[in-house]
DRENTORZA-88510 format. One line per 5 residues: number of its first residue (from 1); for each residue x, y, z of N, C-alpha, C, O, CB. Coordinates in steps of 0.2 Angstrom, whole numbers, plus 5000, padded with zeros to 4 digits. Each point is the difference from the previous one (the first is absolute). Glycine has a CB too. Example, Ala and Ser with C-alpha at 12.3 -4.5 7.8 and 13.67 -1.06 7.14 Angstrom:
<recs>
1 = 5066/4972/5039/4996/5006/5000/5004/5006/5000/5005/4999/5003/4986/4995/5003 ~ 5007/5011/4990/5004/5006/5001/4996/5005/5003/5003/5006/5001/5003/4991/4989
</recs>
This chain:
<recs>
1 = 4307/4660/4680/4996/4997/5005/5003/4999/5006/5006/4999/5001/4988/4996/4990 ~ 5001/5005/5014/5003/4998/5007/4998/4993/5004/4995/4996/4998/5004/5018/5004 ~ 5004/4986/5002/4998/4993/5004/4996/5001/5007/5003/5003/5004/5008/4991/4991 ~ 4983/5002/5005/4995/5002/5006/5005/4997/5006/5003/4995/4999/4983/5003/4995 ~ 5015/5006/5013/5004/4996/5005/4994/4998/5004/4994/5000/4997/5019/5006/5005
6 = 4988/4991/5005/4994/4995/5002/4996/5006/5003/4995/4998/5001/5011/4989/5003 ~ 4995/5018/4996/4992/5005/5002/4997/5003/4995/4996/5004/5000/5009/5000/5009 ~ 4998/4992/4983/4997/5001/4993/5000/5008/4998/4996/5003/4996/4995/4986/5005 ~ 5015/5013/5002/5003/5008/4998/5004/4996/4993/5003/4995/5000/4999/5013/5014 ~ 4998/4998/4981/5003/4998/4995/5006/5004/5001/4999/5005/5003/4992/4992/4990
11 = 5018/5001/5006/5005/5003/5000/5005/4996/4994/4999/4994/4999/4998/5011/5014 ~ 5007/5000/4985/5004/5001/4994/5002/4994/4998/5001/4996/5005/5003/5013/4999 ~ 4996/4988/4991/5004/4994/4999/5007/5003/4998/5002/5005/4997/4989/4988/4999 ~ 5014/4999/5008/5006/5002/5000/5003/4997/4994/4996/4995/4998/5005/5006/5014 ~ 5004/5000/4986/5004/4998/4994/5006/4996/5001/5005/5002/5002/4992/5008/4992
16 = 5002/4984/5006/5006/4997/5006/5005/4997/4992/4998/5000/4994/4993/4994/5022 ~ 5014/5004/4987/5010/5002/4994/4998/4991/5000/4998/4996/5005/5017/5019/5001 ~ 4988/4983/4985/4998/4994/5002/5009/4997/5002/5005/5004/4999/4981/4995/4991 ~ 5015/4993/5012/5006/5000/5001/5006/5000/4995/4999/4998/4995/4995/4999/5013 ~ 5011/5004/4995/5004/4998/4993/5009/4996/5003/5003/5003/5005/4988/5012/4985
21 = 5010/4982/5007/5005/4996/5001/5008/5001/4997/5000/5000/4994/4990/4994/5006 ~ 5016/5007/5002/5004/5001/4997/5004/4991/4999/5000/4997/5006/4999/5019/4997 ~ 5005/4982/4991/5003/4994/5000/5005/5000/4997/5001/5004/4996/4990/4992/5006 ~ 5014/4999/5001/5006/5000/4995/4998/4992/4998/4997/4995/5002/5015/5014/5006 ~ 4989/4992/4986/5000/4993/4996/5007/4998/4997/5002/5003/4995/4986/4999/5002
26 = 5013/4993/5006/5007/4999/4997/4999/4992/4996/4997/4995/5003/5010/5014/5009 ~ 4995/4990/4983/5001/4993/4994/5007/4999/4996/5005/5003/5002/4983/4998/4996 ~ 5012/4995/4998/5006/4997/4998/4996/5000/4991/4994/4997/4998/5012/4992/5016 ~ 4998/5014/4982/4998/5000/4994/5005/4997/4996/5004/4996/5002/4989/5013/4999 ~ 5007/4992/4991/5006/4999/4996/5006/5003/5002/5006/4998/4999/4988/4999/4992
31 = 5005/5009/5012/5004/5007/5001/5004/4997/5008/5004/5003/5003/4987/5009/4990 ~ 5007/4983/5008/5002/4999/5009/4996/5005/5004/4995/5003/4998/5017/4993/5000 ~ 4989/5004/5008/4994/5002/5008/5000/5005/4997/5005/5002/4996/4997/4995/5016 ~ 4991/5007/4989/4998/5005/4999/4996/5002/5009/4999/4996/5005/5000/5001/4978 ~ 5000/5012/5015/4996/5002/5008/4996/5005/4997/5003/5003/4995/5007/4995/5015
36 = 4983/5006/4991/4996/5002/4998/4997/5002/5007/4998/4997/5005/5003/4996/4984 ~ 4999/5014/5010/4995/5005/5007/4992/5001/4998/4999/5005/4996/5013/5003/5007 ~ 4984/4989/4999/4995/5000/4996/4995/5007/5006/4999/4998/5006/5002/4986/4987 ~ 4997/5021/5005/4997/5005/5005/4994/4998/5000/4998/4997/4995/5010/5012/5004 ~ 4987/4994/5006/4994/5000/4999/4995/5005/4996/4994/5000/5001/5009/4994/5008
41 = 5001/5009/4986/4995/5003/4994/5002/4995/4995/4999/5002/4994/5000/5011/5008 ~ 5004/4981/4999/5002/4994/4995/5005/5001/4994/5002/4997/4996/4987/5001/5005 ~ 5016/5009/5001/5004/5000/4995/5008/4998/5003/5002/5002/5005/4990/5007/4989 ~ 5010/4987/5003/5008/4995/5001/5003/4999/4997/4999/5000/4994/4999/4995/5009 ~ 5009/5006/5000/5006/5004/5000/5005/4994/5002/5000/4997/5005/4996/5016/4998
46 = 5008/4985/4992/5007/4994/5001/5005/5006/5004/5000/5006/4999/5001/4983/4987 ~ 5002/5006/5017/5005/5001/5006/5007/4995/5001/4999/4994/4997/4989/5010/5010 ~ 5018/4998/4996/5003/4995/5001/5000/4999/5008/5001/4994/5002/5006/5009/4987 ~ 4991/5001/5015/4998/5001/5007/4996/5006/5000/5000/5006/4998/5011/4990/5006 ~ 4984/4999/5001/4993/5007/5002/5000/4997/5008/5003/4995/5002/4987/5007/4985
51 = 5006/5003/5016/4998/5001/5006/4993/5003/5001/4998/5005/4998/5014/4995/5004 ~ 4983/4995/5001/4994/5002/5001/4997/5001/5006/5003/4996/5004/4998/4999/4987 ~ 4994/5008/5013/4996/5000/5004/5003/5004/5007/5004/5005/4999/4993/4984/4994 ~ 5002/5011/5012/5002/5004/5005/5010/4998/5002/5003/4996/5002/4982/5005/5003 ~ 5015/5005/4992/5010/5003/5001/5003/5001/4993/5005/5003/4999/4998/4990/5013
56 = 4991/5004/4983/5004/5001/4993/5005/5005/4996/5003/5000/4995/4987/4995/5006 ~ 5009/5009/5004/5004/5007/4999/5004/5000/5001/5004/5002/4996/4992/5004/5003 ~ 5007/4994/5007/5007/4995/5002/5003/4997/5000/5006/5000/5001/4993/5002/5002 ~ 4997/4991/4994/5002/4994/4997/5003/5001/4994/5006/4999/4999/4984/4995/5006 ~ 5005/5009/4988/5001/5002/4997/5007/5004/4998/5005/4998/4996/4984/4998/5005
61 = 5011/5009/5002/5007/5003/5001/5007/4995/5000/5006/5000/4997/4987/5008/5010 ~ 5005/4989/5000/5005/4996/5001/5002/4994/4993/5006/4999/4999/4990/5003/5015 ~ 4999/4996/4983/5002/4996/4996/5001/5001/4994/5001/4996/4995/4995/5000/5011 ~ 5004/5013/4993/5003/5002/4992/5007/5001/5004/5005/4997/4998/4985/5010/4991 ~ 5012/4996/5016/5006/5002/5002/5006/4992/4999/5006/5000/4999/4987/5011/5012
66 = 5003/4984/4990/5004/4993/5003/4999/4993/4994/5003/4994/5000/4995/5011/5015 ~ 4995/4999/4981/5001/4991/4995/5000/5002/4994/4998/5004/4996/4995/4988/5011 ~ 5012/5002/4991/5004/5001/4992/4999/4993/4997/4998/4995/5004/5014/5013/4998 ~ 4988/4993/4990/4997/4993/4997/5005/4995/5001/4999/4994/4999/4995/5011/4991 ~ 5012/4997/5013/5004/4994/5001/5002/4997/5007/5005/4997/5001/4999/5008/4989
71 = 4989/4997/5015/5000/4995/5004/4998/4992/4999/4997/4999/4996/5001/5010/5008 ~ 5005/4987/5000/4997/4992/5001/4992/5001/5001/4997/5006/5001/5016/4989/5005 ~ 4986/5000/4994/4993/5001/5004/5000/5000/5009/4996/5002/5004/4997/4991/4984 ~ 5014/5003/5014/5001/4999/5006/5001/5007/5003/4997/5002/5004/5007/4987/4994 ~ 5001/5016/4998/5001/5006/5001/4992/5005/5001/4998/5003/5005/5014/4994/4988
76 = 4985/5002/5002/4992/5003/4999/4996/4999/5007/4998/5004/5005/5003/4992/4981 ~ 4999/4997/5014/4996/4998/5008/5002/5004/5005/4996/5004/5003/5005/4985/4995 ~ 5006/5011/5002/5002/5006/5008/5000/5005/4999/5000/5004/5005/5006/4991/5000 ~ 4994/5007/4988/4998/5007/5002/4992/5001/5000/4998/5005/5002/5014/5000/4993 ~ 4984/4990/5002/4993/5004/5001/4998/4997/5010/4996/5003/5003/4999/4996/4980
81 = 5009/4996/5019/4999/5001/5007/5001/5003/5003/4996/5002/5004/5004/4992/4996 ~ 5006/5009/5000/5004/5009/5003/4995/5005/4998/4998/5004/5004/5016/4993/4994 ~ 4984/5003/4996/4998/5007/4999/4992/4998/5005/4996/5005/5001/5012/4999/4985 ~ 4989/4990/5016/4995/5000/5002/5000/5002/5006/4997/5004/5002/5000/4990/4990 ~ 5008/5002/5012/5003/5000/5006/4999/5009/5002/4997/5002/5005/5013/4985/4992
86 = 4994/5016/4999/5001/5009/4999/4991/5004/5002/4998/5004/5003/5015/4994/4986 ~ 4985/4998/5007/4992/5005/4999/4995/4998/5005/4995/5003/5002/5006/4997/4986 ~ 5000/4992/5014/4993/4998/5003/5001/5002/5007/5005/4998/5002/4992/4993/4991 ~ 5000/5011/5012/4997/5002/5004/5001/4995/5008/5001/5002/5006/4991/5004/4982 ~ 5006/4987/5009/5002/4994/5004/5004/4997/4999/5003/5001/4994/4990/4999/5009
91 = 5009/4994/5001/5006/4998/4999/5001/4994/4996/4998/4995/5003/5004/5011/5006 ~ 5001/4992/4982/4998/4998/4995/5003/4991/5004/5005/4999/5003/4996/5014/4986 ~ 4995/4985/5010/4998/4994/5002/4998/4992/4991/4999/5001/4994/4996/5010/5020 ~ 5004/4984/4989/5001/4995/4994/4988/4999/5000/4996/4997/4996/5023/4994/5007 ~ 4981/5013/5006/4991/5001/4999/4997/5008/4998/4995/5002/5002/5004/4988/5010
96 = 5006/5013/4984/4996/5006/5000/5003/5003/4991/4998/5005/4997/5001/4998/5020 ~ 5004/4993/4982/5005/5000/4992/4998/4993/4996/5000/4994/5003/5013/5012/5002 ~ 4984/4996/4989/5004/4993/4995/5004/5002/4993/4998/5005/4997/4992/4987/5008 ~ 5014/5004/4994/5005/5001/4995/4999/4994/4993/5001/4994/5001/5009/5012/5009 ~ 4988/4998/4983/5000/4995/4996/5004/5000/4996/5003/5006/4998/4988/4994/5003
101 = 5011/4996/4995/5003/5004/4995/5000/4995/4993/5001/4994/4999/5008/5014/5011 ~ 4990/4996/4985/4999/4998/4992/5006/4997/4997/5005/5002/5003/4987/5007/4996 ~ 5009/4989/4998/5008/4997/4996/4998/4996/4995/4994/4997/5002/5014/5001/5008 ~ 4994/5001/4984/5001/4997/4993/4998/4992/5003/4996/4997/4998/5015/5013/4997 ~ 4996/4988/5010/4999/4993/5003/4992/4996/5002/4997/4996/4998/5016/5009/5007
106 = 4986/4999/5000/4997/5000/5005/4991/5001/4999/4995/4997/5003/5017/5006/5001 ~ 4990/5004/4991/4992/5002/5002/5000/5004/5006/5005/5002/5004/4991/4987/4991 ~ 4998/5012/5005/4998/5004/5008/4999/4995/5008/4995/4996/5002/4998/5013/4989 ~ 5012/4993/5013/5000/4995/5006/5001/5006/5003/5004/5004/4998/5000/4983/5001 ~ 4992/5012/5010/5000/5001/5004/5002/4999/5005/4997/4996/5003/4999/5004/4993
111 = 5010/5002/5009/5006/4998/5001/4998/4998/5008/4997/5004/5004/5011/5002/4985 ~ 4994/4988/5012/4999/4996/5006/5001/5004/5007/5006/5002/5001/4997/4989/4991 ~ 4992/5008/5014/5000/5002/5007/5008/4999/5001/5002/5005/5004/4985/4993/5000 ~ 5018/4998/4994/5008/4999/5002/5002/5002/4996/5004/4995/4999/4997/4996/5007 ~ 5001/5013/4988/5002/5001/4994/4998/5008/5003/5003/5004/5003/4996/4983/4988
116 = 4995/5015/5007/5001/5008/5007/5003/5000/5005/5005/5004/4999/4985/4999/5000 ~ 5008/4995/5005/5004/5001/5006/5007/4998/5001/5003/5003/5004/4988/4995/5000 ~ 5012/4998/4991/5007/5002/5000/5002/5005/4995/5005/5004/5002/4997/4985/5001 ~ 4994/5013/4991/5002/5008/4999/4999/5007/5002/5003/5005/4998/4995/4989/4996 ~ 4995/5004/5012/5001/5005/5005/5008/5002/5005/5002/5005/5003/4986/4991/4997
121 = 5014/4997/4999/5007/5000/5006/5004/5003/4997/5004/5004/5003/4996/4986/5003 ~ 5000/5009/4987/5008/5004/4997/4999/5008/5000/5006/5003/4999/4995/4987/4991 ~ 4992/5014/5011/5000/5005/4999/5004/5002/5010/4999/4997/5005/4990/5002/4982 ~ 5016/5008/5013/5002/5001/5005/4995/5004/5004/4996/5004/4997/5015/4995/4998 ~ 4990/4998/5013/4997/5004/5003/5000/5006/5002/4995/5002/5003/5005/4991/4998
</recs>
């Protein structure tokens, strides 16, 4: 069937793509942090490091080349700021980044406008 436009001509109906989301879900189980790539045909995939969304293929790269399970999490931090630092387009900032991170301790926290911005500084210019 078609749709009348305003001169009540009937033309094609369109088939419009519905949207779809891709997510990293990251939590704290018995097993300790866990990370989870969830795509938008809903199928999910554990990860020790993922990269999502625009530059993920360079991100990603960068981060099987450079992360091992025997980072700190301090360690982890700078390198997912570096490797962001590397892909994005502008210049990574504490208004255009935010960094969470999961831990056993903690739970999931969000890491503070001065707590970024001094992990932005450690990364070299």
């Amino acid at each position: 069937e078609g749709d009348d436009d305003d001169d009540g001509n009937s033309k094609p109906a369109r088939m419009s793509r519905p949207f779809g989301v891709a997510l990293l879900i990251a939590g704290v189980d018995e097993r300790g942090p866990q990370l989870f790539h969830a795509d938008p045909s809903g199928t999910f995939v554990k990860y020790a490091a993922k990269a999502i969304g625009s530059g993920s293929e360079g991100a990603q790269t960068a981060l099987q080349e450079k992360y091992h399970k025997s980072l700190t999490l301090a360690e982890a931090e700078t390198l997912a700021i570096s490797v962001l630092k590397q892909v994005m387009e502008e210049k990574l900032s504490s208004t255009n980044v935010e960094v969470a991170v999961v831990t056993v301790a903690d739970g999931y926290r969000v890491r503070s406008k001065s707590e970024l911005e001094a992990l932005i500084e450690t990364i070299p210019k």
